[in-house]
N, CA, C and O atoms as a Tinker XYZ file with bonds, in Angstrom:
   364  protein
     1  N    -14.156000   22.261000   -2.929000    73     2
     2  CA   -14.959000   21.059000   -2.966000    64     1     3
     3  C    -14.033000   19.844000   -2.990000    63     2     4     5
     4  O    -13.054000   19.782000   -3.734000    81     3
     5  N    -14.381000   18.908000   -2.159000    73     3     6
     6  CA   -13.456000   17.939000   -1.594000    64     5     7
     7  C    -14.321000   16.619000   -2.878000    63     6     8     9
     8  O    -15.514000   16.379000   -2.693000    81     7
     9  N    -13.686000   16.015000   -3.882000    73     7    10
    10  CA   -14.172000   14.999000   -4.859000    64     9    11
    11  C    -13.389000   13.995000   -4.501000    63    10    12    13
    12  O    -12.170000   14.152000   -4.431000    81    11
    13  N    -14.065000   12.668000   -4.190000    73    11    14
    14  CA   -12.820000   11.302000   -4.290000    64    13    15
    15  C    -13.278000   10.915000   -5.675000    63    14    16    17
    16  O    -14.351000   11.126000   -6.239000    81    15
    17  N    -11.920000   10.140000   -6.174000    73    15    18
    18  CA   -12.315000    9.381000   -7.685000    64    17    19
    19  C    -12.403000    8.015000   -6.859000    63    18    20    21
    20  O    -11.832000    7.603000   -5.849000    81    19
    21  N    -13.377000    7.484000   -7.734000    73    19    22
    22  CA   -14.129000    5.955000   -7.420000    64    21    23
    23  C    -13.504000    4.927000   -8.440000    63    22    24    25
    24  O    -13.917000    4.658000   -9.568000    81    23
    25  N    -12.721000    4.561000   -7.964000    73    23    26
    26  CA   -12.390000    3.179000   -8.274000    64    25    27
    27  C    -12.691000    1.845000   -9.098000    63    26    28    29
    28  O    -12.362000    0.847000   -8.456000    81    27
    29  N    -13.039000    1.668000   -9.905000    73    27    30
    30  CA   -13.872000    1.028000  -11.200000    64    29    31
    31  C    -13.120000   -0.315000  -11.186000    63    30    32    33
    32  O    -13.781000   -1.353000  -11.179000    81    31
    33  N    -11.615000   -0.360000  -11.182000    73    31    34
    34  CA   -10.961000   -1.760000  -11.509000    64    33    35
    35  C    -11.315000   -3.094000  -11.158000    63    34    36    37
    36  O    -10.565000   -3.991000  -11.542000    81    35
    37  N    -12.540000   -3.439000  -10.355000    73    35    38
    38  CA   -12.857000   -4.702000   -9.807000    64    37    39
    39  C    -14.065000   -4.777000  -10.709000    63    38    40    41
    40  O    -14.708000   -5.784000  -11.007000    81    39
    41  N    -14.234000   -3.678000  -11.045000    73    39    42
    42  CA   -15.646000   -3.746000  -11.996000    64    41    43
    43  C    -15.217000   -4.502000  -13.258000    63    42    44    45
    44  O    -16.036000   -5.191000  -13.865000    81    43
    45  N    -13.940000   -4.382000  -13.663000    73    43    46
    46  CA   -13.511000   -4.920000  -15.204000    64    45    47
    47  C    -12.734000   -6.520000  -14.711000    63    46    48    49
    48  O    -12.819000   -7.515000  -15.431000    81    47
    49  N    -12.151000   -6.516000  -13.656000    73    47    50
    50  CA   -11.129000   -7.441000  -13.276000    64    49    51
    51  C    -11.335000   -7.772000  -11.837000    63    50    52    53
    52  O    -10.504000   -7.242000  -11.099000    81    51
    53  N    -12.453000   -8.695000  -11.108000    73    51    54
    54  CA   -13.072000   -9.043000   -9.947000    64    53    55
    55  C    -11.838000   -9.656000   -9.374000    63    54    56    57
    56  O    -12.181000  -10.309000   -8.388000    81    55
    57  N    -10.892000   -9.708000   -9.514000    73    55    58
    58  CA    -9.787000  -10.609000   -8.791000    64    57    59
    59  C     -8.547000   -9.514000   -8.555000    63    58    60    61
    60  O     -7.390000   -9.767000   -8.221000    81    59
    61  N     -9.025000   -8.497000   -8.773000    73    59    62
    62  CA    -8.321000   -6.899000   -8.417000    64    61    63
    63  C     -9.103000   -5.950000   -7.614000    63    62    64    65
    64  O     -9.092000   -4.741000   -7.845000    81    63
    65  N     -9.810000   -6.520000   -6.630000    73    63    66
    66  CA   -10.493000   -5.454000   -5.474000    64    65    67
    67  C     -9.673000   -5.034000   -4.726000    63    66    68    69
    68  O     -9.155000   -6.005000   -4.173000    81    67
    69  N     -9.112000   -3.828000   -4.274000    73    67    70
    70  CA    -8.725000   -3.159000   -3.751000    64    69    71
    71  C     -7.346000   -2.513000   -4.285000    63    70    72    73
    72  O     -6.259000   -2.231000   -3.781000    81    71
    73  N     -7.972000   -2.417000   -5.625000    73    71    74
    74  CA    -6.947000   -1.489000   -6.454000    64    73    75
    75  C     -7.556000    0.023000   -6.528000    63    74    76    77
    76  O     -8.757000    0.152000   -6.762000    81    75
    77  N     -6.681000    1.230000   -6.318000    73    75    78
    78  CA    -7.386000    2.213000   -7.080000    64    77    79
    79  C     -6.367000    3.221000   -8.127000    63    78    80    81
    80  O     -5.468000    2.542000   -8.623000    81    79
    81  N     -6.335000    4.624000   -8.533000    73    79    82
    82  CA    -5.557000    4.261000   -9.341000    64    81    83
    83  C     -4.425000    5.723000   -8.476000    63    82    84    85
    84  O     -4.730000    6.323000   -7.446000    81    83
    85  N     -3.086000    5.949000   -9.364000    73    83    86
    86  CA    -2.097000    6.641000   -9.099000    64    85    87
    87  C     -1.159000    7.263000  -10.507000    63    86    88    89
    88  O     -0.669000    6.311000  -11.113000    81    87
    89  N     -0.940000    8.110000  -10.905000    73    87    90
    90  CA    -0.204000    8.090000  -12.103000    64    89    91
    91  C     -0.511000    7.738000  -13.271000    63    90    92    93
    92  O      0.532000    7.813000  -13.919000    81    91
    93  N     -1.469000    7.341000  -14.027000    73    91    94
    94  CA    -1.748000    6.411000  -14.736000    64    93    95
    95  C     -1.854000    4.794000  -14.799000    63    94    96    97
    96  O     -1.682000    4.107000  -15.806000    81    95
    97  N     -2.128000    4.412000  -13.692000    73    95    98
    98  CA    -1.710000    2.878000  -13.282000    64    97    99
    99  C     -2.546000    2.861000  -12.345000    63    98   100   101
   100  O     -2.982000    3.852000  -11.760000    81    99
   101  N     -2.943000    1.234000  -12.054000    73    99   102
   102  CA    -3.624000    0.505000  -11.030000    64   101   103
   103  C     -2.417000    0.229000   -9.688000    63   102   104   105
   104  O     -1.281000   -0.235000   -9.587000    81   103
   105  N     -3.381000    0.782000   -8.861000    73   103   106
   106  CA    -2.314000    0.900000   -7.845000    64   105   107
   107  C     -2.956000   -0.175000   -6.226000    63   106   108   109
   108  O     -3.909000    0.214000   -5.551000    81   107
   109  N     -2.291000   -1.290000   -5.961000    73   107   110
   110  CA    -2.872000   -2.049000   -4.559000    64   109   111
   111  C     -2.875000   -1.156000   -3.351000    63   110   112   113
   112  O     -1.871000   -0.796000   -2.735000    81   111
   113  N     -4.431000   -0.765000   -3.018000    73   111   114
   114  CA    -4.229000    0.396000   -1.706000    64   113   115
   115  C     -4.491000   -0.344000   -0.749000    63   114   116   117
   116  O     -3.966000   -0.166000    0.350000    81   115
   117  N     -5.414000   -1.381000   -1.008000    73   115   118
   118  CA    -6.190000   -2.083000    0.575000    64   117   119
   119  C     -5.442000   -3.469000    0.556000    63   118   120   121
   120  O     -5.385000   -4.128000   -0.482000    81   119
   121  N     -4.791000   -3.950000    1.899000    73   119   122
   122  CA    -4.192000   -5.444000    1.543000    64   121   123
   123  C     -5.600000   -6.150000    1.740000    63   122   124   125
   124  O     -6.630000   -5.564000    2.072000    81   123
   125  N     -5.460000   -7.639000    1.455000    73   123   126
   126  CA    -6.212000   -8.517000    1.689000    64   125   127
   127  C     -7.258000   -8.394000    0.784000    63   126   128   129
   128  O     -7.952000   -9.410000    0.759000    81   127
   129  N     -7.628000   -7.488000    0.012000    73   127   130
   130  CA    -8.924000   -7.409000   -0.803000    64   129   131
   131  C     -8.754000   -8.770000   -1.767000    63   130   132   133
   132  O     -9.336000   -9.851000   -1.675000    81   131
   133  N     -7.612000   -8.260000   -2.850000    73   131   134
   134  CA    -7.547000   -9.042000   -4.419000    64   133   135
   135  C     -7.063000  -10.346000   -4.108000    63   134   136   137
   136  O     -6.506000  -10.701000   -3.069000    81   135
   137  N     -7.405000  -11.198000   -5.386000    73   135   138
   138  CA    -7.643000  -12.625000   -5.236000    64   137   139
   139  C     -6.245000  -13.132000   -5.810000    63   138   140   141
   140  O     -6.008000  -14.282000   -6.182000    81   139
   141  N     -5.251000  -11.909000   -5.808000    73   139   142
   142  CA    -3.856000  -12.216000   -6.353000    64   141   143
   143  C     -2.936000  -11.835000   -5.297000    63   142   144   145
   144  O     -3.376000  -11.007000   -4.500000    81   143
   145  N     -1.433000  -12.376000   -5.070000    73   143   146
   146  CA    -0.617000  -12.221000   -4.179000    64   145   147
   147  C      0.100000  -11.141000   -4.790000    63   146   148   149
   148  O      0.366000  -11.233000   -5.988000    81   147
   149  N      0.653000   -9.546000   -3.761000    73   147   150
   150  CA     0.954000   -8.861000   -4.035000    64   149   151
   151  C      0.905000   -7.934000   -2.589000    63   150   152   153
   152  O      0.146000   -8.155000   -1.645000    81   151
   153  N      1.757000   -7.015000   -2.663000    73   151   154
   154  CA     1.751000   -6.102000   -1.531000    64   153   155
   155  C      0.691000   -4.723000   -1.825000    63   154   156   157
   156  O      0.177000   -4.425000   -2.903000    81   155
   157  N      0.570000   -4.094000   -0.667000    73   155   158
   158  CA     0.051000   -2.358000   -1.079000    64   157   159
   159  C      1.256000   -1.819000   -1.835000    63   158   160   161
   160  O      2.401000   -2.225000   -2.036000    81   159
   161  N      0.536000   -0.724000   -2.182000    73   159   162
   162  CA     1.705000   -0.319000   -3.329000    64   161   163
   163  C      2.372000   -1.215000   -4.566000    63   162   164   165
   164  O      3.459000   -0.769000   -4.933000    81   163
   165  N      2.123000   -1.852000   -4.944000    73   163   166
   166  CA     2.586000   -2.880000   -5.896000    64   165   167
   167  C      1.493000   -1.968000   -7.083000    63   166   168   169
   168  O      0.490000   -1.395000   -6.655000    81   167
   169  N      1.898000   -1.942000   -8.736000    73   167   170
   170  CA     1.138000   -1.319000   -9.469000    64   169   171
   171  C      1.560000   -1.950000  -10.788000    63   170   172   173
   172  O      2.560000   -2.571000  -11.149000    81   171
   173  N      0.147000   -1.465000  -11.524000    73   171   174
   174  CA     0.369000   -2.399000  -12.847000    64   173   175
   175  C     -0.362000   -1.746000  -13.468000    63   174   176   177
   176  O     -1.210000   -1.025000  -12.943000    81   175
   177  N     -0.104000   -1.917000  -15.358000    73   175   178
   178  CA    -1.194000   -1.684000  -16.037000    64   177   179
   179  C     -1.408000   -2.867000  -17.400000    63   178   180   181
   180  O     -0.526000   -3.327000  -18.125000    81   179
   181  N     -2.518000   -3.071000  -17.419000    73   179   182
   182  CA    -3.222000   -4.054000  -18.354000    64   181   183
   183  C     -3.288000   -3.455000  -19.880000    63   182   184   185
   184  O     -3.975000   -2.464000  -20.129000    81   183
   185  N     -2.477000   -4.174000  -20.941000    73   183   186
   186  CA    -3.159000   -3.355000  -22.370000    64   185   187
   187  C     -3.864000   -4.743000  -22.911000    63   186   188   189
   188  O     -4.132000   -5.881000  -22.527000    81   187
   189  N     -4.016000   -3.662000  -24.356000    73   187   190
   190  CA    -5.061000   -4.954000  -25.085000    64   189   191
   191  C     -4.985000   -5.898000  -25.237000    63   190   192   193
   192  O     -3.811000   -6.168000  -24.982000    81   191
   193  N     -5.873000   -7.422000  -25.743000    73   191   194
   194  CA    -5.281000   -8.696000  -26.284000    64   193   195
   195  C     -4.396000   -9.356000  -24.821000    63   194   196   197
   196  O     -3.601000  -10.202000  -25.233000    81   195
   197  N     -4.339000   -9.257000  -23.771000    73   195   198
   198  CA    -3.294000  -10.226000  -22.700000    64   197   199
   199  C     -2.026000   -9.271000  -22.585000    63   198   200   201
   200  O     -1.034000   -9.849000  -22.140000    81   199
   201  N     -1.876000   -8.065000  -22.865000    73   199   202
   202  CA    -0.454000   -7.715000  -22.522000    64   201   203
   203  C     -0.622000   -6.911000  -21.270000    63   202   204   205
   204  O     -1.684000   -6.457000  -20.845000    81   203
   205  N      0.709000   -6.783000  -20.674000    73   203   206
   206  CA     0.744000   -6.109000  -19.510000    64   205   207
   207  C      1.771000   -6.060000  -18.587000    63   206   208   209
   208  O      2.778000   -6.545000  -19.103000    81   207
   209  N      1.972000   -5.687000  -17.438000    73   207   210
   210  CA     3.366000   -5.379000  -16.807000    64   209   211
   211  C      2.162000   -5.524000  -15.270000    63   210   212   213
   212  O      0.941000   -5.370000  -15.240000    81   211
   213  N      3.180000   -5.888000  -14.098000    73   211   214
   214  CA     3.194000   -5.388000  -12.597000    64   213   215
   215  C      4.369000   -5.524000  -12.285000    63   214   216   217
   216  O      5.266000   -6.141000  -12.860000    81   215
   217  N      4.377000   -4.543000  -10.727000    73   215   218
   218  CA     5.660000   -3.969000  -10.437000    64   217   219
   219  C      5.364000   -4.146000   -8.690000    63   218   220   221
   220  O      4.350000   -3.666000   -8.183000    81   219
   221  N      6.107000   -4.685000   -8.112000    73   219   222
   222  CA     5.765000   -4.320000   -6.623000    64   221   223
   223  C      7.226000   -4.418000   -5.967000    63   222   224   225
   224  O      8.093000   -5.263000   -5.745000    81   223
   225  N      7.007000   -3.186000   -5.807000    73   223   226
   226  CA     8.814000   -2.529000   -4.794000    64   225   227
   227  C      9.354000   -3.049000   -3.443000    63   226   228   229
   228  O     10.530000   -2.987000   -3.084000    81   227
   229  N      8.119000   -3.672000   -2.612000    73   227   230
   230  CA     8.346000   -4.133000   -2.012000    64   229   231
   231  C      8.907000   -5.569000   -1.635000    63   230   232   233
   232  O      9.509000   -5.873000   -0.605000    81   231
   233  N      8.522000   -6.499000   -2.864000    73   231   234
   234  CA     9.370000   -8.050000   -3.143000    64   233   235
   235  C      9.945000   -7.418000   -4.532000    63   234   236   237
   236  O      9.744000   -8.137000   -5.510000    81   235
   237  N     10.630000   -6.187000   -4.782000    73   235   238
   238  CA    11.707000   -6.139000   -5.645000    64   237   239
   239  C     11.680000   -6.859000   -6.610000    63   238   240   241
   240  O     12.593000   -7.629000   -6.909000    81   239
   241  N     10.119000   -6.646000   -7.542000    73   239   242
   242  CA     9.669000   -7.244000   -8.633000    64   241   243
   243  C      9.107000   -6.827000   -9.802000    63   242   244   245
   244  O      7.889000   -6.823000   -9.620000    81   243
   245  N      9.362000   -6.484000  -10.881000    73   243   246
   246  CA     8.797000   -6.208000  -12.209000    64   245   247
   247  C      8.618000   -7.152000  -13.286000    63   246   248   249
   248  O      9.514000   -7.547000  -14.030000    81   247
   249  N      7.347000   -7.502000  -13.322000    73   247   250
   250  CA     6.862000   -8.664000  -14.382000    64   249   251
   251  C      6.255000   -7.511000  -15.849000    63   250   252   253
   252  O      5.542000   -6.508000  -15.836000    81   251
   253  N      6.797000   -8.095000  -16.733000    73   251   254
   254  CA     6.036000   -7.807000  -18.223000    64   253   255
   255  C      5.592000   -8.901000  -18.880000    63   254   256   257
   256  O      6.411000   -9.779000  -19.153000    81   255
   257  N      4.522000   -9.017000  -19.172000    73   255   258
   258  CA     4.119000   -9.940000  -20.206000    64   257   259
   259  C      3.496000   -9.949000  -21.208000    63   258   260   261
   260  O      3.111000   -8.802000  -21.434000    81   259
   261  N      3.051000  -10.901000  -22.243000    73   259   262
   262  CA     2.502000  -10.647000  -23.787000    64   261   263
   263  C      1.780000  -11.941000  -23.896000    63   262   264   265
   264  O      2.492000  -12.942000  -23.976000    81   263
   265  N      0.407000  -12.106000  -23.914000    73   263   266
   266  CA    -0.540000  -12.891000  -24.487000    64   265   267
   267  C     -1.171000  -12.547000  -25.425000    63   266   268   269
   268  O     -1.557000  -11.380000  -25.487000    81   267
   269  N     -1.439000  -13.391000  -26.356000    73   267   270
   270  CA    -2.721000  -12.834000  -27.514000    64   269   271
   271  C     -3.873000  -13.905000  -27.188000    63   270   272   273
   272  O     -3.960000  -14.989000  -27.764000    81   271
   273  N     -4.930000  -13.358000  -25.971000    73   271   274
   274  CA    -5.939000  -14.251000  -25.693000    64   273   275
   275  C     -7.261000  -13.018000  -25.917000    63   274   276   277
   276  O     -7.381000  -11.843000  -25.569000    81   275
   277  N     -8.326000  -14.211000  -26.854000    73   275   278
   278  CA    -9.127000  -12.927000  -27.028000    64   277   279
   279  C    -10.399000  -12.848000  -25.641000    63   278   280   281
   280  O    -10.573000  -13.655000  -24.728000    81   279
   281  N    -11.026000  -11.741000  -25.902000    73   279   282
   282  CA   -12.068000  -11.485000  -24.852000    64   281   283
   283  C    -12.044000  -11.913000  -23.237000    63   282   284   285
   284  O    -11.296000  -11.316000  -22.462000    81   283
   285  N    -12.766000  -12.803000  -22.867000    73   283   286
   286  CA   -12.804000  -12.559000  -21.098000    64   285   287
   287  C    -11.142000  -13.553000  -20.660000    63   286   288   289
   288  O    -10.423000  -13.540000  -19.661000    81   287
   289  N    -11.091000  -14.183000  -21.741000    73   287   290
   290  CA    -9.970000  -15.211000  -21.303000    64   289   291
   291  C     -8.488000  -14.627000  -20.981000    63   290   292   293
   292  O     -7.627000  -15.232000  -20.344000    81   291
   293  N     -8.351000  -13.235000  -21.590000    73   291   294
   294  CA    -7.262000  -12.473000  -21.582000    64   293   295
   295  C     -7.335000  -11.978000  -19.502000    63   294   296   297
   296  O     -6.227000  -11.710000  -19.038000    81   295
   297  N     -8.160000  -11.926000  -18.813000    73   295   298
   298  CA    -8.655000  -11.799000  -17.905000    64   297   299
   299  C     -7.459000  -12.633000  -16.874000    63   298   300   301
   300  O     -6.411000  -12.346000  -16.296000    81   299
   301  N     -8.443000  -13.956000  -17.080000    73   299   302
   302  CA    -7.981000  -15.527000  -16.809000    64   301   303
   303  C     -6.829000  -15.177000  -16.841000    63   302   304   305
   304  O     -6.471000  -14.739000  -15.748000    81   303
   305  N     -5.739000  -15.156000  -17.918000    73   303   306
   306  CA    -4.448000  -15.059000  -18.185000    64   305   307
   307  C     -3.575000  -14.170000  -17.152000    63   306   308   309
   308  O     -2.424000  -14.425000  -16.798000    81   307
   309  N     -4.378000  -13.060000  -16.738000    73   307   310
   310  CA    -4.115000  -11.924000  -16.294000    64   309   311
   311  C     -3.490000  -12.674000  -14.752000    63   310   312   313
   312  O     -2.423000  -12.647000  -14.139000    81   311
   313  N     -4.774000  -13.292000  -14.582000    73   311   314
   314  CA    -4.834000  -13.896000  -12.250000    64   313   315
   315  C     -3.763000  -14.987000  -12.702000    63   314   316   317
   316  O     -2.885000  -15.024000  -11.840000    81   315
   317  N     -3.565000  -15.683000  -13.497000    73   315   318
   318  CA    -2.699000  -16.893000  -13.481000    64   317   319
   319  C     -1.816000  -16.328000  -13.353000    63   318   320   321
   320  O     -1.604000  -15.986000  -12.189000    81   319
   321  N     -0.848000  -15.916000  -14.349000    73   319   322
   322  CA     0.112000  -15.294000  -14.412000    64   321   323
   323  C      0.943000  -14.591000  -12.952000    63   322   324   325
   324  O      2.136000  -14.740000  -12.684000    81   323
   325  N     -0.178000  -13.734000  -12.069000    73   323   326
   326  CA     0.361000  -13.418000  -10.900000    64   325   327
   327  C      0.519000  -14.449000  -10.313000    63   326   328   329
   328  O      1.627000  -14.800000   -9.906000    81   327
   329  N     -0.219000  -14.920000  -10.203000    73   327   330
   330  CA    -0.734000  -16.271000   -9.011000    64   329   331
   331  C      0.794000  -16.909000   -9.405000    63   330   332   333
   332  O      1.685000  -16.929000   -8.556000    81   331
   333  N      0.983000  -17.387000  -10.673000    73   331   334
   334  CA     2.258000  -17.982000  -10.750000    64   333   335
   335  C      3.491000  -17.674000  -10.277000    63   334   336   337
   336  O      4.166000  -18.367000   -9.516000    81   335
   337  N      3.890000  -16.176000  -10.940000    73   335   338
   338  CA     5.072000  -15.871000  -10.327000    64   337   339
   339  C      5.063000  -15.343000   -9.134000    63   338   340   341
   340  O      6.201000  -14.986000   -8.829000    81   339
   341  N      4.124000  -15.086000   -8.145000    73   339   342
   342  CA     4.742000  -15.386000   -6.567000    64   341   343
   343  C      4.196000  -16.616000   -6.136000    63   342   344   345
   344  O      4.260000  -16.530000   -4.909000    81   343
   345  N      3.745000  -17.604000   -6.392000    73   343   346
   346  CA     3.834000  -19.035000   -6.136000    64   345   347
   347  C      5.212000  -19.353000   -6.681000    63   346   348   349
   348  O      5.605000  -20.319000   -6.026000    81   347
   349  N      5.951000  -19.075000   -7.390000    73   347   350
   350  CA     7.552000  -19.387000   -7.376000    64   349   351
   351  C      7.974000  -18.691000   -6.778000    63   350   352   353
   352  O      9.025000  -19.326000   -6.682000    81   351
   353  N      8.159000  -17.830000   -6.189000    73   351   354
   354  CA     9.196000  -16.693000   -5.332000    64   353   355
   355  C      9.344000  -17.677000   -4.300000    63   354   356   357
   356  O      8.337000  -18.252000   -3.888000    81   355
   357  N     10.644000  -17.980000   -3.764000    73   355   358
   358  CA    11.111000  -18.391000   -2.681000    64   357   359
   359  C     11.671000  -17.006000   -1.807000    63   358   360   361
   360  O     11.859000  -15.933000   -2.380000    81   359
   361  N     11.945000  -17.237000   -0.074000    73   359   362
   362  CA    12.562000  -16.244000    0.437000    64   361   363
   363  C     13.700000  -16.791000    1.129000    63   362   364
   364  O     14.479000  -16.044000    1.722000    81   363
């Protein structure tokens, strides 16, 4: 029996469509979906309170970070944060 797992992450984080997952981690499968700059294959995972890490191999990048923002705003924190550091990446 052939099962796909369904993909939930846009359900919690609407500015992450076309994530699904790999390893334990959110993984970018579809380009152009999410409302953040990042390649396919680029992967991350979100913990509680604003903390979290992404990684994308392809612009040779690993971000970690630590917020203490409570409820939907930890979210917010989440899209800025990308949005920021490749709005600074020069090539």
């Amino acid at each position: 029996m052939n099962k796909k797992i369904i993909s939930r992450v846009a359900n919690v984080e609407p500015h992450r469509e076309g994530y699904g997952f790999g390893l334990g981690v959110a993984v970018r499968t579809d380009p152009g979906l999410a409302a953040v700059p990042g390649n396919v294959g680029e992967y991350s995972w979100n913990g509680a309170y604003g903390t979290g890490f992404f990684a994308d191999p392809q612009a040779k990048l690993v971000v970690v970070f630590g917020t203490a923002a409570p409820g939907e705003l930890r979210k917010y924190y989440r899209e800025q944060i990308q949005n920021l550091v490749y709005g600074a990446m020069t090539r």
